[in-house]
N, C-alpha and C positions, 0 to 999 in steps of 0.2 A: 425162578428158572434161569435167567440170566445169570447169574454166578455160578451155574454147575456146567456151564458149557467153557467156561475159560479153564476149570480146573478139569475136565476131559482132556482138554486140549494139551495141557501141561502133563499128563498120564500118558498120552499116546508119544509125547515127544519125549518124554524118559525112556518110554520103551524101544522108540527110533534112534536114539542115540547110544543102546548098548549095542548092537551090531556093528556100529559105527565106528566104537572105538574098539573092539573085537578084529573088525578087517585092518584097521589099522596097524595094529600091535603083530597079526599075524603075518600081515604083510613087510613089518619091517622083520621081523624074523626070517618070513625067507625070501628074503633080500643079504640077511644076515648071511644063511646058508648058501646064501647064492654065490656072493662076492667076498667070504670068508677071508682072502687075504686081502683083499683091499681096506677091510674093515678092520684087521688085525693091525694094517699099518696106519689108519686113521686112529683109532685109538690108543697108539703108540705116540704118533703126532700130539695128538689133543693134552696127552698127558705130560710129554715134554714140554708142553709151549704154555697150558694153559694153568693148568695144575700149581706148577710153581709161583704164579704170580698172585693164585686166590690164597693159596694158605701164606704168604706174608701175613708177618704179623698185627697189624693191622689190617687189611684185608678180610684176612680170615675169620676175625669178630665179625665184621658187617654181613660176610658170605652166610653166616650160620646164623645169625639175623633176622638175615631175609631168608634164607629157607627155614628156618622155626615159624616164624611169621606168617609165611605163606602156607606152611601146616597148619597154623591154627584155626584161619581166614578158612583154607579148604575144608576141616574140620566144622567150623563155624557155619560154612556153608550148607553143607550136607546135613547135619541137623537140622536147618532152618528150615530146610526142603523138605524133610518127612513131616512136618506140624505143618497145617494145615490154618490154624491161627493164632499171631502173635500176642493180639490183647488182650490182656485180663480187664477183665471189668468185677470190679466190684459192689457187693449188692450194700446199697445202703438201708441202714438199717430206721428202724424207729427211733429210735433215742437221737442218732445223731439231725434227722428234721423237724424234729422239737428241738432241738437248741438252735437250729439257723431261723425256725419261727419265731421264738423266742427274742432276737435281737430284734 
């Protein structure tokens, strides 16, 4: 009974954190809508300034790197989180405890 209260725990908190990033997302939107030119000139900035220095070429390899990476890790993640358990155990059989008796 003790192992099904930690994994409730981990269910209820999945489901508290989709609202969470829902008010987030929607709130940077209108904030978007809000302050449309301020954002039109920040991402005018960001791309002047910032843009040009990652895609160098070198740069650019490590950028696309680390964002592949960081998709596979979040991908990685996210399946590990729907299974429930990692280890295989495997059933031993007859034959192979008659050869460890055996020695």
């Amino acid at each position: 009974m003790g192992r099904e209260e930690p994994q409730q725990d981990q269910e209820q908190k999945r489901r508290g954190i989709g609202p969470f990033w829902l008010g987030i997302l929607s709130g940077l939107l209108l904030a978007g809508i809000i302050f449309h030119r301020a954002v039109l000139e920040l991402i005018v900035d960001f791309s002047d300034s910032v843009l040009p220095v990652l895609t160098m070429p070198g740069l650019l390899e490590i950028t696309v790197g680390f964002i592949g990476f960081g998709i596979v890790l979040l991908i990685n993640h996210l399946l590990r989180r729907e299974q429930d358990d990692e280890w295989v155990v495997l059933e031993d059989s007859e034959d192979e405890n008659s050869r460890k008796d055996d020695r």
